[in-house]
C-alpha positions as CSV (number, residue, x, y, z in Angstrom):
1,X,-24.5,-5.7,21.5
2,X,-23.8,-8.6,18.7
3,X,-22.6,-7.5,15.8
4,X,-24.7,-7.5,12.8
5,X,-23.3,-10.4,10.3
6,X,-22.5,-9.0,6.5
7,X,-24.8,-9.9,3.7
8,X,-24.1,-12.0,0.7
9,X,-23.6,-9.4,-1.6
10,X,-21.0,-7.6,0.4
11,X,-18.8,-10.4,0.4
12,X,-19.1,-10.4,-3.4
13,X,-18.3,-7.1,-3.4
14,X,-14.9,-7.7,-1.3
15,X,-14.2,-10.8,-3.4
16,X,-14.6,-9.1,-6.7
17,X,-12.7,-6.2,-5.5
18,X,-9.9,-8.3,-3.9
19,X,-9.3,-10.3,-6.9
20,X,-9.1,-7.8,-9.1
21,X,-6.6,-5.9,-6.9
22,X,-4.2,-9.4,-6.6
23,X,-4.5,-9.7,-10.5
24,X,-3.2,-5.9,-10.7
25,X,-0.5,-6.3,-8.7
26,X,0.3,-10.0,-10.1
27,X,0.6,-8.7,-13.1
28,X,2.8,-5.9,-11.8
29,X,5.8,-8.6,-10.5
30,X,5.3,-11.3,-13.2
31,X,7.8,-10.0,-16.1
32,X,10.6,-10.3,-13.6
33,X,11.3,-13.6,-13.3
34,X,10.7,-14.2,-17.0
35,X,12.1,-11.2,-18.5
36,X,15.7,-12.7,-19.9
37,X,13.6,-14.9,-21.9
38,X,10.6,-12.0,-22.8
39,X,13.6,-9.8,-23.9
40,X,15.1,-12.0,-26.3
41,X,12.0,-13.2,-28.1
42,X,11.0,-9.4,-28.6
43,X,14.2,-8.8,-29.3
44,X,15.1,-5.8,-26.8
45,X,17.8,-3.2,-26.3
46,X,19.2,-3.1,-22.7
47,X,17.1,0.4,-22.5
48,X,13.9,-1.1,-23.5
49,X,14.5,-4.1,-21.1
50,X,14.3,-1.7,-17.9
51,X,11.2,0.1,-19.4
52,X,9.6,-3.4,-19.4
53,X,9.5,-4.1,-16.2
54,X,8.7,-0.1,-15.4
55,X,6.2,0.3,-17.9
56,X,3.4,-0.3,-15.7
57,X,5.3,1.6,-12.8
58,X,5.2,4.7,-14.9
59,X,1.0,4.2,-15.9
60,X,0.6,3.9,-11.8
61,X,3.0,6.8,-10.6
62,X,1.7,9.0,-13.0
63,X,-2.0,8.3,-12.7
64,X,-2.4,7.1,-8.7
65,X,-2.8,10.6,-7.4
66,X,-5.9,11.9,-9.1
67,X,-7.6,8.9,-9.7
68,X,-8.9,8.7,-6.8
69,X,-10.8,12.3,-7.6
70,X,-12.0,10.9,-10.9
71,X,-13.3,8.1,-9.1
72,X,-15.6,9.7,-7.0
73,X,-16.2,12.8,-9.2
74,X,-17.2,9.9,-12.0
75,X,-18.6,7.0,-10.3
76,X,-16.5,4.6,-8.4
77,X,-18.0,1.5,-9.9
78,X,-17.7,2.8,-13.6
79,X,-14.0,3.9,-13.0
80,X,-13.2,0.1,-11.2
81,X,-15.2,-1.4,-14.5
82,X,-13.4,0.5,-17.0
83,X,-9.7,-0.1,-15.2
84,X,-10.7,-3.8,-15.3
85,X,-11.4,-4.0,-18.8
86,X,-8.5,-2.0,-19.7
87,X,-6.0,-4.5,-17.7
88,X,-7.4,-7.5,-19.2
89,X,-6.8,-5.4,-23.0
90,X,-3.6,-4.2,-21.8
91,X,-2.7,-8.0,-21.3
92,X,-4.4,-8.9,-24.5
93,X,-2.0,-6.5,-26.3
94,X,1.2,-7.5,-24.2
95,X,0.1,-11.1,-25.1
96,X,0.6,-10.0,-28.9
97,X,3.3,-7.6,-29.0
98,X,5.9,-8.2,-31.7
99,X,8.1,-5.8,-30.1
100,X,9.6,-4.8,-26.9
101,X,8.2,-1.2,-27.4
102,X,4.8,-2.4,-28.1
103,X,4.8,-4.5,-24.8
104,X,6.1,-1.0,-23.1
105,X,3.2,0.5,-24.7
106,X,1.0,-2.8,-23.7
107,X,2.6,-2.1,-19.6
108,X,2.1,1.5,-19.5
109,X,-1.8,0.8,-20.2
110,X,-1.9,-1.8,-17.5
111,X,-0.4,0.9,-14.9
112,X,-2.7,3.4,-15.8
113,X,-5.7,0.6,-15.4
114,X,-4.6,-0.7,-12.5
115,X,-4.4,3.0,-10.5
116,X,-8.4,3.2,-11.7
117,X,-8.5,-0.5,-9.9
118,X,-6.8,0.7,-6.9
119,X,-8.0,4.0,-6.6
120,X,-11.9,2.5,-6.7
121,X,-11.5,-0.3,-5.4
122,X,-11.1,0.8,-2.1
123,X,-13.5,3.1,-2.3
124,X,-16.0,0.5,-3.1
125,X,-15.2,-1.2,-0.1
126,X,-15.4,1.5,2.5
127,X,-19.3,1.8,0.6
128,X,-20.1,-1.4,0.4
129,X,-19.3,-1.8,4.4
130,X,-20.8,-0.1,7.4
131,X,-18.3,1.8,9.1
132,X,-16.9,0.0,12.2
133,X,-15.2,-3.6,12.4
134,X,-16.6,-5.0,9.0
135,X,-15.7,-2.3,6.9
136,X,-12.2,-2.2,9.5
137,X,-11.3,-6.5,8.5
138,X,-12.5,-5.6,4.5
139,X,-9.9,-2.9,3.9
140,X,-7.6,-5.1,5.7
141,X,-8.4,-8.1,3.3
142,X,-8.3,-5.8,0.5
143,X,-4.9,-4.5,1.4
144,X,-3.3,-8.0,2.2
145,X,-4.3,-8.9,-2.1
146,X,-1.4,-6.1,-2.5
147,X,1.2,-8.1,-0.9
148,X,-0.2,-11.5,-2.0
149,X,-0.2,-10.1,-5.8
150,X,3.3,-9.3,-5.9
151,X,3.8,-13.0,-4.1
152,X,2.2,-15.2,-6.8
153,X,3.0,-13.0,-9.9
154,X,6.5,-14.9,-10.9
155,X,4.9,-18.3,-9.8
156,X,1.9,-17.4,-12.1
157,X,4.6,-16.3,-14.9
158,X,6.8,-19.3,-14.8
159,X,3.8,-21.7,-14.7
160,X,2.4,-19.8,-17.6
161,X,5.9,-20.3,-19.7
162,X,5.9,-23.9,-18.5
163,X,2.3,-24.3,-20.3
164,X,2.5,-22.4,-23.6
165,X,5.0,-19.8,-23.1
166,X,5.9,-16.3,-21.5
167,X,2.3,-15.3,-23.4
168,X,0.6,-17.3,-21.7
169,X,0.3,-15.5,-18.4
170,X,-1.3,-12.8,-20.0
171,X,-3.9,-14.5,-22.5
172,X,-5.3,-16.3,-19.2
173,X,-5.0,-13.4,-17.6
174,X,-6.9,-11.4,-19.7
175,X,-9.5,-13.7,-19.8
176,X,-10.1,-13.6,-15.9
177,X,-9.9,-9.8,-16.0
178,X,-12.7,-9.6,-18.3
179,X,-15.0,-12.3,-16.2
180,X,-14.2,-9.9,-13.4
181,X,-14.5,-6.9,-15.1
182,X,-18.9,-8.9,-16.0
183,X,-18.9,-9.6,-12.2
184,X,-17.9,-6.2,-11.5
185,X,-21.1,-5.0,-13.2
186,X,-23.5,-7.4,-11.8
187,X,-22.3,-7.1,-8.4
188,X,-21.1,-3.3,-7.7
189,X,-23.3,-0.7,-7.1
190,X,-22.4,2.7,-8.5
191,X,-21.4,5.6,-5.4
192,X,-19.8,8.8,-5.9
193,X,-18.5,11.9,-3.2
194,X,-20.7,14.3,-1.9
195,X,-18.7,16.9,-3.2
196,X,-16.8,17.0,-6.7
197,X,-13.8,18.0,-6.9
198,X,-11.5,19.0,-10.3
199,X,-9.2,17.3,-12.3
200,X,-6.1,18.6,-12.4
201,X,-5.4,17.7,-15.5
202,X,-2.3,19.9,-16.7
203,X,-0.5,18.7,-13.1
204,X,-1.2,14.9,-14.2
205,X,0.4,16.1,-17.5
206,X,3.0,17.3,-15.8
207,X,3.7,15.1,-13.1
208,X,4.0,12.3,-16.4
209,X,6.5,14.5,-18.7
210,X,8.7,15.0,-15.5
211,X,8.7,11.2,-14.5
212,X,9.6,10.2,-18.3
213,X,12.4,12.8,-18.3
214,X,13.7,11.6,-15.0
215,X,13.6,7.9,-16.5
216,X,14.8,8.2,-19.5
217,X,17.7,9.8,-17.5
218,X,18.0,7.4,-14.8
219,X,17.9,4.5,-17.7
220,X,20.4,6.1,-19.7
221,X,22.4,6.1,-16.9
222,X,24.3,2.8,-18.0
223,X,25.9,4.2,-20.6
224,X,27.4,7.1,-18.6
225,X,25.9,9.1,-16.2
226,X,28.0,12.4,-17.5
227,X,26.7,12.3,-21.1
228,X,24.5,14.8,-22.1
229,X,21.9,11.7,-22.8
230,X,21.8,11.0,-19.1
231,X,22.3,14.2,-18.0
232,X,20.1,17.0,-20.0
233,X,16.8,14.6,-19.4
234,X,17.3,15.3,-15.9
235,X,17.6,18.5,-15.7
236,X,14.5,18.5,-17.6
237,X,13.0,16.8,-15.3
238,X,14.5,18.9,-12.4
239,X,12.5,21.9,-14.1
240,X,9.2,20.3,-15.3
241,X,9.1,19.0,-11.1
242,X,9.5,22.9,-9.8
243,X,7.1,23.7,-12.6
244,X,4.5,21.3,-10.9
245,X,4.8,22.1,-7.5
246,X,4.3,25.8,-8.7
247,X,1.4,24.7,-10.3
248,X,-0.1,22.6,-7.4
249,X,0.4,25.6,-5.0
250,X,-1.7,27.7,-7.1
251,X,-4.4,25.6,-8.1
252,X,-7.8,25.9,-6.4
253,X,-8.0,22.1,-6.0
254,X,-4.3,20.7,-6.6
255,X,-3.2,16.4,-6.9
256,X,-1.3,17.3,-3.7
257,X,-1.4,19.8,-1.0
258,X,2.0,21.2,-0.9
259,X,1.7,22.5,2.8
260,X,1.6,18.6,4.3
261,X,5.2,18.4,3.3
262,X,5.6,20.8,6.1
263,X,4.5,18.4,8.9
264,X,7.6,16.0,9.5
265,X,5.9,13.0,9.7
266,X,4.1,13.2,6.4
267,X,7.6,14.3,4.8
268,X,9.4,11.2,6.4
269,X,6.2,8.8,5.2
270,X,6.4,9.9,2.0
271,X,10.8,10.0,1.4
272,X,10.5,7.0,3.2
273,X,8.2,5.7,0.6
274,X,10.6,7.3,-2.2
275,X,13.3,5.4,-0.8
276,X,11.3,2.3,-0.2
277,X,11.1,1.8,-4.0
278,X,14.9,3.0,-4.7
279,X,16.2,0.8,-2.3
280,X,14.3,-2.5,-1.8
281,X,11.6,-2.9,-4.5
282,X,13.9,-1.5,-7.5
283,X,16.9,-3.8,-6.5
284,X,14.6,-6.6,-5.4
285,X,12.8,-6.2,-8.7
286,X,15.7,-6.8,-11.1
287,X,17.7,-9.4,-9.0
288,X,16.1,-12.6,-10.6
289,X,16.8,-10.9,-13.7
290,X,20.6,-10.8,-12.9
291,X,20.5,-13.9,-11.2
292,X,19.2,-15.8,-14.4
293,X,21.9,-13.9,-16.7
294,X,25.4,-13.9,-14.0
295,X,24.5,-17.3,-12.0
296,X,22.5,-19.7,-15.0
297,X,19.8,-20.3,-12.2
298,X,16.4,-21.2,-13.7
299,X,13.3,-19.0,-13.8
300,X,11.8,-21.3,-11.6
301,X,14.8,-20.8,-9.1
302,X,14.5,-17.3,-8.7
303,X,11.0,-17.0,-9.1
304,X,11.1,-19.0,-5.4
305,X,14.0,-16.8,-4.1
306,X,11.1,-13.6,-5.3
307,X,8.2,-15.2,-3.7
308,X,10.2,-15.9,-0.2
309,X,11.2,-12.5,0.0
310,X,7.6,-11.0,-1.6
311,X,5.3,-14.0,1.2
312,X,7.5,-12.9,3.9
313,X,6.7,-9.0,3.5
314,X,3.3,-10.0,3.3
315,X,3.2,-11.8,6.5
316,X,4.9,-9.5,8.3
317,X,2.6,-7.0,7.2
318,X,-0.6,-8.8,7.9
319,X,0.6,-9.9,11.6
320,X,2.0,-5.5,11.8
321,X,-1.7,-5.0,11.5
322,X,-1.4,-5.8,15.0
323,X,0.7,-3.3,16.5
324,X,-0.4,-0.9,19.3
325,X,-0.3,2.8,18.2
326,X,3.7,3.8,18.5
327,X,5.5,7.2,18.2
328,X,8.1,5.9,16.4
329,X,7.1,5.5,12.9
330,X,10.4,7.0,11.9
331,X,12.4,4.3,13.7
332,X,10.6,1.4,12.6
333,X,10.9,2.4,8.8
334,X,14.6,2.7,10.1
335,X,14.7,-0.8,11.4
336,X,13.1,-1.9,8.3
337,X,15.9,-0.1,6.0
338,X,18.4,-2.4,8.2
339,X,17.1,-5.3,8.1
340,X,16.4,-5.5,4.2
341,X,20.6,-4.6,4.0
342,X,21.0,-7.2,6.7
343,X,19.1,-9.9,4.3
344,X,20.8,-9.0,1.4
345,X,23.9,-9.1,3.1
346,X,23.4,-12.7,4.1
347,X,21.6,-12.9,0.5
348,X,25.2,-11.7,-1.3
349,X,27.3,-14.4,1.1
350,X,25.2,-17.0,-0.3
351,X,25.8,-16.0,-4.2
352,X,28.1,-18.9,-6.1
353,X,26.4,-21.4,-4.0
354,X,23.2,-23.4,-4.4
355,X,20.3,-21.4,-4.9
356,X,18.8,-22.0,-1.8
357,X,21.6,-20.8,0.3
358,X,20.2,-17.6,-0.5
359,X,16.4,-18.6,0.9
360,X,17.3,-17.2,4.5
361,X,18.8,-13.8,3.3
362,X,15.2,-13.5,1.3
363,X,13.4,-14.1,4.4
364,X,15.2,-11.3,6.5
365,X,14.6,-9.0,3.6
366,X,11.0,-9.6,3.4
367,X,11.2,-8.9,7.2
368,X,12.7,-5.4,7.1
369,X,10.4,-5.2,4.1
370,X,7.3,-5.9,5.3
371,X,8.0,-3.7,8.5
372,X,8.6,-0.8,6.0
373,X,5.1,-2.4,4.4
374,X,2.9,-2.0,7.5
375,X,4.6,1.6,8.4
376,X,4.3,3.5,6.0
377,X,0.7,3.7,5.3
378,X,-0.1,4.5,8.9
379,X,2.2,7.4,8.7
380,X,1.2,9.1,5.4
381,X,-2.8,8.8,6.5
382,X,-2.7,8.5,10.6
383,X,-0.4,12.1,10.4
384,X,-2.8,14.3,7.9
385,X,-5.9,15.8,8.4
386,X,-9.3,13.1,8.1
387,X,-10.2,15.4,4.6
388,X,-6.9,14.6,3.3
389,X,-6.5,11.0,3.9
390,X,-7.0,10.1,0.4
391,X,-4.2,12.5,-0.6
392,X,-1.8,11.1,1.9
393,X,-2.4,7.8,0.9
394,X,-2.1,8.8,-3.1
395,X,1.1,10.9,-3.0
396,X,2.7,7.9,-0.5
397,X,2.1,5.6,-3.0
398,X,3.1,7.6,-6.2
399,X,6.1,8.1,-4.5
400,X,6.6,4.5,-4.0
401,X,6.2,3.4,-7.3
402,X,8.3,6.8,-8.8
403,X,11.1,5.3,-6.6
404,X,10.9,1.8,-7.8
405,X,11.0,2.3,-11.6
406,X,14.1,4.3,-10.4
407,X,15.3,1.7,-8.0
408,X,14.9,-0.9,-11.1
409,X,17.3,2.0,-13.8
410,X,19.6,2.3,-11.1
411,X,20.3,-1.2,-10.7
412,X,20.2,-2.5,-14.5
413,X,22.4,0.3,-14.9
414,X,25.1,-0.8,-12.6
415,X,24.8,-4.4,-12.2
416,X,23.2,-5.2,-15.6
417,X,24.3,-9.1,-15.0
418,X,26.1,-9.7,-11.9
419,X,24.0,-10.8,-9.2
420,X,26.5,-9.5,-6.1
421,X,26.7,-6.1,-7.2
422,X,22.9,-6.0,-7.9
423,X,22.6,-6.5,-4.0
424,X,25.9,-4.9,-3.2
425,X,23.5,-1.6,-4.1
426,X,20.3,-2.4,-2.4
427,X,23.0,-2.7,0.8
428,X,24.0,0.5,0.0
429,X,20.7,2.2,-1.1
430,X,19.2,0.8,2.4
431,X,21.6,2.3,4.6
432,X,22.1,5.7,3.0
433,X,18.0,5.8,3.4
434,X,18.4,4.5,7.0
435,X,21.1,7.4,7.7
436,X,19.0,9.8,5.6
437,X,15.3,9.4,7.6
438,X,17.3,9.5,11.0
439,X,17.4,13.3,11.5
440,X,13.6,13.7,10.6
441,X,13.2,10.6,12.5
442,X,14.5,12.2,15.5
443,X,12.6,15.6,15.2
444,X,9.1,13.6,14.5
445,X,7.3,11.8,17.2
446,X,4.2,11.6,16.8
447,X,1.5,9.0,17.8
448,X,0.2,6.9,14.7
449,X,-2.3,4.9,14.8
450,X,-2.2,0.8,14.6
C-alpha cells in the first residue's frame, strides 16, 4: 500500500519545532568562540568566565529530566510556547547585561527554556505524526537541528560581532524566538498524556543544589584543588547527590528510576554520556577560547576549527542513522572515545602552525564524536522498558550536559590559556573513559536497535 503523503500543517509543525530546537542549541555553542571578547567588556573574573559558557548547561542539566512530565501533565504546546518566549527574554536580557553575573543569570534562564523546548518539542512531533515512517523521518529531522545548532552557533556569533557586536547575536535572536514562539501558537495544537504523573519537585531542587555545589567545586578548582574552596563544595555535593537518590528511591513517581542503573547497558549509556561531556564537549567547548588567548588566532579562525569538528559529528550522526541493529553499543562508544583522542592528537601536532593545519584533527574528532552521537541515544532508550523511554532518554541527556559544564571547569582550570594542554586533557579524558566503559562494555551485549 502507498503511503499516505503528510499534510500542510504537519510540516509547519516540524519546521516550527525544528527551528526552535536549532536556535536552542545555537545559542547553546555561540559564546565560545566570542567569549575572550564577551569577558572583557563585562568585565569577568576567571570564575565567572567558565559559568558563562555553563550557565545554560546548568538551566538544562537541572531541568531536562522532569520536564518532560510537566510537559505532558501541562500541555505540551503551552510548555514549547512558554520555553520559546523565555529563550528569546533570556537573550533579551543577555543582550543587556552590564555584568558577567547578570549574563550568568541571563544563561541559566535560556537552559531552563530550552529543556521546556526540548522536552516538548519532541513530543509535539511524535503527535503531530502518525506512527510509522513519517513520524520515524520527523524525529530524525528534529534530532539532526541538535547537531546542526551546535554547528552554526559560533558562525552566527562571529557574524553577529562582525555586524554590531557580541550583542548582536542575541538581539536578533530574540527577535526570531519570539516570531517563533507567534507561530508556535498559530500552528501547534495543544496534547497532553493519558495519565499524569507528579512533579518531583524537591528531587529537581535537589538535583540543582548538588550540581551548583559540584560546580562551584570543579570551577574553583584552578585555584587549588586541595583548598577547602574547592574541596568542601564537593563534598557538599557528594551528600546532597546520596540525599537524591534516597529520595528518588522512595518517591511514588521519582525524576529517575533508580533500578535501570542495574541493567548494564543503561549504566554504560548513561557513564558514557557523563563522560561524553567531560571528555569531548567540555574540552572541545573551551578550546577556541584558549586558542584566541595562547595562539592570537581570530574568532573567525576558531569559530571554523568549531564548526569542522561540530558539521562533522553531525554528519556522522545523520549517515549512523543508518546502521543495522548491533550488540556492541559499548564498543562503538569505545571507538568513538579513540577516535576523538586520535583527532586531538593530530589536532595538538598541528598547534604553532597555521590555523588550518589543525582542520584534519577537527574532522577525526567530529568522527569519534559523532559515533558517540548516534550511540548513545539508542542505548539509553533501545535497552529500557517502552514506559520508560522518556526517562532513559532524560537522565542520558542530563548526564551529558552535567558532564560538559564539568568537562568546560576542568579544562579552564588547567589550561586556562594554552591551547596544547587544553587538548593534552581531552586526550587524556578520552582514553581514561575508553579504558573505564571497557569492562561494562565487555559484560553488556545486548541488541540495540538502529
Amino acid at each position: 500500500m502507498t503511503e499516505a503523503p503528510t499534510g500542510r500543517r504537519e510540516q509547519l509543525v516540524l519546521a516550527v519545532v525544528s527551528a526552535a530546537t536549532l536556535l536552542t542549541l545555537a545559542d547553546y555553542t555561540a559564546p565560545a568562540v566570542v567569549l575572550p571578547t564577551l569577558t572583557a567588556e563585562l568585565h569577568a573574573s576567571a570564575t565567572a568566565q567558565v559559568w558563562v559558557l555553563n550557565g545554560i548547561t546548568f538551566g538544562l542539566a537541572v531541568l531536562l529530566l522532569s520536564a518532560g512530565s510537566i510537559a505532558d501533565d501541562y500541555g505540551r504546546r503551552r510548555v514549547f510556547v512558554g520555553g520559546v518566549v523565555g529563550l528569546a527574554l533570556g537573550m533579551a536580557a543577555s543582550a543587556l547585561s552590564s555584568t558577567a553575573w547578570v549574563f550568568v543569570g541571563a544563561r541559566v534562564v535560556q537552559g531552563i527554556a530550552g529543556a521546556a523546548i526540548l522536552a516538548a518539542g519532541l513530543g509535539l512531533v511524535a503527535d503531530a505524526f502518525p506512527p510509522g515512517p513519517h513520524r520515524a523521518r520527523a524525529a530524525a529531522t528534529w534530532g539532526s537541528m541538535i547537531g546542526l545548532g551546535i554547528a552554526v552557533g559560533p558562525l552566527l556569533a562571529i557574524a553577529g560581532g562582525h555586524v554590531g557586536g557580541w550583542q548582536t547575536f542575541y538581539w536578533v535572536a530574540a527577535v526570531v524566538g519570539l516570531v517563533l514562539a507567534g507561530a508556535a501558537r498559530a500552528v501547534l495544537s495543544e496534547s497532553r498524556a493519558a495519565r499524569a504523573r507528579r512533579i518531583d519537585l524537591p528531587g529537581i531542587v535537589l538535583l540543582g543544589a548538588a550540581l551548583v555545589a559540584l560546580l562551584v567545586g570543579a570551577t574553583n578548582g584552578r585555584t587549588g584543588w586541595l583548598r577547602p574552596a574547592t574541596v568542601l563544595p564537593i563534598v557538599l555535593a557528594v551528600v546532597l547527590f546520596g540525599v537524591f537518590a534516597l529520595r528518588e528511591s522512595r518517591a511514588r513517581e521519582p525524576m529517575i528510576d533508580l533500578t535501570l542503573f542495574g541493567r548494564p547497558p543503561f549504566l554504560i549509556a548513561t557513564l558514557g554520556a557523563l563522560a561524553a561531556g567531560v571528555a569531548v564537549i567540555g574540552p572541545m567547548t573551551f578550546l577556541p577560547t584558549a586558542l584566541q588567548r595562547g595562539s592570537a588566532w581570530s574568532a573567525a579562525h576558531t569559530a571554523v576549527l568549531a564548526f569542522v569538528w561540530a558539521f562533522t559529528s553531525f554528519l556522522v550522526g545523520m549517515a549512523a542513522r543508518r546502521m543495522r541493529s548491533t550488540e556492541h553499543g559499548g564498543l562503538e562508544l569505545g571507538v568513538g572515545f579513540v577516535l576523538s583522542a586520535v583527532g586531538s592528537v593530530v589536532a595538538l601536532v598541528a598547534v604553532g602552525h597555521a590555523w588550518g593545519w589543525m582542520l584534519p584533527g577537527m574532522a577525526v574528532a567530529g568522527i569519534g564524536a559523532g559515533l558517540i552521537n548516534a550511540t548513545l541515544p539508542r542505548l539509553a532508550v533501545g535497552t529500557v522498558p517502552p514506559e520508560r523511554s522518556a526517562m532513559g532518554s532524560g537522565a542520558n541527556n542530563t548526564a551529558r550536559y552535567v558532564g560538559s559544564a564539568l568537562g568546560v571547569a576542568v579544562t579552564a582550570s588547567l589550561a586556562p590559556t594554552r591551547p596544547g594542554e587544553a587538548l593534552v586533557v581531552g586526550i587524556v579524558l578520552c582514553v581514561v573513559a575508553a579504558l573505564a566503559l571497557a569492562p561494562l562494555a565487555a559484560r553488556a551485549r545486548v541488541l540495540v536497535p538502529a
